[in-house]
N, C-alpha and C positions, 0 to 999 in steps of 0.2 A: 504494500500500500504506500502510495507514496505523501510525503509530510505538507499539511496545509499553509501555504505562504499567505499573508495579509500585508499588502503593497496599500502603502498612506500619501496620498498629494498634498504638496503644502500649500503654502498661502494663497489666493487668488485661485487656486488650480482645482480641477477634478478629476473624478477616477477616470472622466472618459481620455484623458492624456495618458493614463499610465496602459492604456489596452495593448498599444503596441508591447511594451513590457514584458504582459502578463501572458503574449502570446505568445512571449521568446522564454519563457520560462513555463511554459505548460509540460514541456517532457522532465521537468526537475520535482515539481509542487501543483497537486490543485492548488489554482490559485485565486484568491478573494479581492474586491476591491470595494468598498465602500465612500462615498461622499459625507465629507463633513457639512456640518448644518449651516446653511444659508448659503452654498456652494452648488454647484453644478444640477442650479433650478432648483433646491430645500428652500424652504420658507426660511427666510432670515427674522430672526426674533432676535433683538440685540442682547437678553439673558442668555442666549445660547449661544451666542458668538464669541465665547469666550474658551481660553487653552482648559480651562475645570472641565468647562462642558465636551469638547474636542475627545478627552482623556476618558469620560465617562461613556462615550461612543464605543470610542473602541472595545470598550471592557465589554459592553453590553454586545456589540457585534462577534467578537468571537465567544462571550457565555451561550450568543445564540446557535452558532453554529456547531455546538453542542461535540468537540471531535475530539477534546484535550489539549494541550498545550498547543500554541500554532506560533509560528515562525513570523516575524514582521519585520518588511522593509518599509521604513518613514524616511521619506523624500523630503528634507526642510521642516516646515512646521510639523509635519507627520511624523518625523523622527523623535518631535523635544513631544507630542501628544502622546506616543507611544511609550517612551522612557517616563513619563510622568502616570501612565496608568499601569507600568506594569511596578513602580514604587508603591501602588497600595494594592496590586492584585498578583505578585510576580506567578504562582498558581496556574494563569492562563497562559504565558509563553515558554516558547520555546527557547528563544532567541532575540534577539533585535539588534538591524545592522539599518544605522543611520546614515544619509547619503544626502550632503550639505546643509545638516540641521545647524543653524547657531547657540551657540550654549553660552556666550558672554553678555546675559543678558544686563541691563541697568538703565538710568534715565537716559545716559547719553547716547549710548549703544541705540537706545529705540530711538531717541529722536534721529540719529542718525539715516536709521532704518526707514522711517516712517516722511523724512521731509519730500519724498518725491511722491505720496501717494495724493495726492493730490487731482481729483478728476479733471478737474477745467486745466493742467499744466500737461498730464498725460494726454488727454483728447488733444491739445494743440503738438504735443512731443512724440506721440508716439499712437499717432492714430491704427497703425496697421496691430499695433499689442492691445489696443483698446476695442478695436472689432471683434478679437477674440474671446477677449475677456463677455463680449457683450453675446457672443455665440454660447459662451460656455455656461454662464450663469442666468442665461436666458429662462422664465419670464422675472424673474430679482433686475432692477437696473443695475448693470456693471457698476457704474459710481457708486449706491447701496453698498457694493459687498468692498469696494476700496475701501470707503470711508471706516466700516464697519470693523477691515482691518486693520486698519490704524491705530483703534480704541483700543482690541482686543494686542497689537505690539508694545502699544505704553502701558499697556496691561503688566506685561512680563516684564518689562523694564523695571516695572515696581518689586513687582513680586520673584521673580524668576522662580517657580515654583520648585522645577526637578532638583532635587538631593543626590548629590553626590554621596552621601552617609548612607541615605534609606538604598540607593540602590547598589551600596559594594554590600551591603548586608541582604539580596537577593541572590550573590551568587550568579546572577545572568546572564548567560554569555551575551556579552555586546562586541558589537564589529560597530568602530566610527570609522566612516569613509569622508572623506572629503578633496577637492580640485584642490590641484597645488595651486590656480588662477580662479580660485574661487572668492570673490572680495564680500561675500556677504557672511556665508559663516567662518572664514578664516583658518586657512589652517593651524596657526600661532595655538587659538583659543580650542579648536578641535581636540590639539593633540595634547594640548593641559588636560583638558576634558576628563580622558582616555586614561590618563597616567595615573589619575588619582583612584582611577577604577579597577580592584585585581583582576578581576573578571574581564576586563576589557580589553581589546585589540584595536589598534591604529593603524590604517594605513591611507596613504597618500597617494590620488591620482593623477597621474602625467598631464600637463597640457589640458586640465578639463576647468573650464568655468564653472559658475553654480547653475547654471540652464539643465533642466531634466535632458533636453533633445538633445546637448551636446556631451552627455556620457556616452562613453562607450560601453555597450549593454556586455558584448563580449569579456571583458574584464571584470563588469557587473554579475556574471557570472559566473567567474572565478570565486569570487568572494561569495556570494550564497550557497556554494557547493561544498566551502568550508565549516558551513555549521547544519544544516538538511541532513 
């Protein structure tokens, strides 16, 4: 029988981006993909647009799939939702290998984070990323789930919820992946992350930005075949 994967999109994004993914990894893992709340067409409720609520997803998505522990790759925010729900349930995974999550959260880091999310600057900057976002999140207006994001960034800037304490005391195996050209979650703070983790492994990808499209899934590969 082969082991259940649960693949998480991050910010802005939805499951229907990680399909290609999950069809390159069909001969490894059944694989799952679920959308976060007020993402790819959920009702956006601003109490549920938040990393607590993200976390409480996932736990309740794989309690439902009823199969035992399951394996999870979180892509950016999926990665820091997933490390944050398996510090109060570690029970339901298997594994978790994050792939450009940011982990140095704080006020500045999010302001940092958050000053380009801006509707009226991205529709004039960057119209062709703004049609997408308006395909993906479609009937939510795209601007809605920016903004929304933004709230739920200075969110963690405040709080930064995941525990490095609660989670070396899970035992977990984690794999941090991250772009050596990645300027959003940083390699520098990835591999702090990692080190303070026994359980944890780091490794560093060649030549790869933080863009889901511009991983190389083959590589990606390598590293899931290491914990399945």
């Amino acid at each position: 029988m082969k082991p259940h994967l649960l693949l998480l999109h991050g910010a802005l994004g939805t499951a229907r981006q990680l399909q290609p993914l999950a069809e390159n990894l069909a001969d490894l893992a059944t694989v799952h993909t679920m959308d976060f709340a007020g993402h790819g067409g959920q009702p956006l409720v601003a109490e549920d647009f938040a990393m607590a609520h993200f976390a409480k997803q996932v736990k309740e998505f794989i309690a439902a799939l009823n199969v035992g522990p399951v394996h999870v790759l979180g892509y950016s925010m999926g990665g820091y939702a997933a490390l944050l729900a398996a510090q109060e349930t570690p029970e339901l995974f298997a594994s978790i290998t994050t792939l450009g999550t940011k982990f140095d959260w704080n006020p500045a880091s999010a302001e940092a984070e958050t000053r380009f999310l801006v509707p009226e600057k991205m529709a004039a900057k960057i119209p062709a990323f703004v049609e997408r976002l308006a395909q993906f999140h479609a009937p939510t207006p795209w601007a809605k789930v920016v903004e929304a994001t933004a709230v739920m960034l200075r969110q963690l800037g405040q709080t930064a919820p995941v525990s490095v304490t609660q989670l070396a005391a899970t035992r977990l195996p984690i794999q941090v992946l991250v772009g050596d050209a990645d300027q959003t979650a940083g390699p520098a703070a990835s591999e702090e992350f990692a080190r303070q983790l026994p359980n944890a492994t780091f490794a560093l990808l060649a030549t790869t930005p933080h863009a889901l499209e511009q991983v190389r899934t083959g590589e990606l590969r390598e590293y899931l075949q290491r914990v399945l």
